[in-house]
C-alpha positions in Angstrom: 20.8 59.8 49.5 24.0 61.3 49.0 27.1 58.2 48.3 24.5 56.4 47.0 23.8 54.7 42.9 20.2 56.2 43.8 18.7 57.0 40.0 22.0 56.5 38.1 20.7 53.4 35.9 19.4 53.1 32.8 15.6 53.4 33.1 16.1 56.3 35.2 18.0 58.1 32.8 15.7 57.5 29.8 12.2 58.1 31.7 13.9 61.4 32.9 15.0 62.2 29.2 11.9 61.4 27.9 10.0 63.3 30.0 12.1 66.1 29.8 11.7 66.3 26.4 8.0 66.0 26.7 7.6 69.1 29.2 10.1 71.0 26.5 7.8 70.0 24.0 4.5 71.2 26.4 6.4 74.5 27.2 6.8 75.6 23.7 3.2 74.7 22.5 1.6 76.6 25.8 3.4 79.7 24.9 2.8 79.4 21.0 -0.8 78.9 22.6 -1.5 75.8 21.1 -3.7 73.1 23.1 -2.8 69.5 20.8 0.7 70.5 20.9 0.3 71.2 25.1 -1.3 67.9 25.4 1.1 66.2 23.2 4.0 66.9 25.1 2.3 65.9 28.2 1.7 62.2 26.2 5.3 62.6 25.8 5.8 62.9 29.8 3.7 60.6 31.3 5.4 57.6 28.2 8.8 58.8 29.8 7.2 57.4 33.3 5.8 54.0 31.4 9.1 53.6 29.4 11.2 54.2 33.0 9.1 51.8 34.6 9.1 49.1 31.9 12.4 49.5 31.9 12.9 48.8 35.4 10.5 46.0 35.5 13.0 44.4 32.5 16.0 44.4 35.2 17.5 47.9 34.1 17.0 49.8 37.4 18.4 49.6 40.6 19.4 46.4 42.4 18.8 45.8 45.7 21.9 46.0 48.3 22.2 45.0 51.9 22.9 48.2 52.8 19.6 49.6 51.4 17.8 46.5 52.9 19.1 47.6 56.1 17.9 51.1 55.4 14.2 50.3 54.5 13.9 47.9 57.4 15.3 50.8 59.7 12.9 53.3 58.3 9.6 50.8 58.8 11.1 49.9 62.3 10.8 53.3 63.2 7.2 53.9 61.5 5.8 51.2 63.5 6.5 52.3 66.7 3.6 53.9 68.3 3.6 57.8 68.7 4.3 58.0 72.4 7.9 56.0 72.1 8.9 58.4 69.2 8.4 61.4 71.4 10.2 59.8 74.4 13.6 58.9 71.7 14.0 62.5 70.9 12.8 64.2 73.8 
């Protein structure tokens, strides 16, 4: 994915933050051995994932491009073909 805008948009960045701020929040409850504090900050991840995705269903993530139209219809071309005709293209 390198040269590409893959996970540089808004949702991205605040479901990341938010989770990451959950697992901080889980780390330092495991090791003060605390379980509601644990399972707090793992509330705290999983909403980072439902506010990323929210966010991206509300037109904040990433747009689709020809080029990565191109990409995805390369990659299922080459799933589809049957086992035998992948072994013959690399051999």
């Amino acid at each position: 994915m390198a040269g590409s805008d893959h996970g540089h948009t808004p949702a991205a960045w605040t479901g990341v933050t938010i989770s990451f701020i959950g697992f901080c929040v889980a780390g330092a409850f495991m090791v003060a051995a605390n379980p509601l504090g644990f399972w707090a900050g793992m509330g705290v991840i999983v909403l980072g994932g439902v506010v990323g995705f929210a966010m991206k269903l509300a037109g904040l993530g990433q747009k689709p491009t020809p080029e990565l139209d191109r990409a995805r219809a390369e990659a299922a071309r080459r799933d589809s073909t049957p086992e035998t005709a992948r072994a013959d293209a690399h051999a």
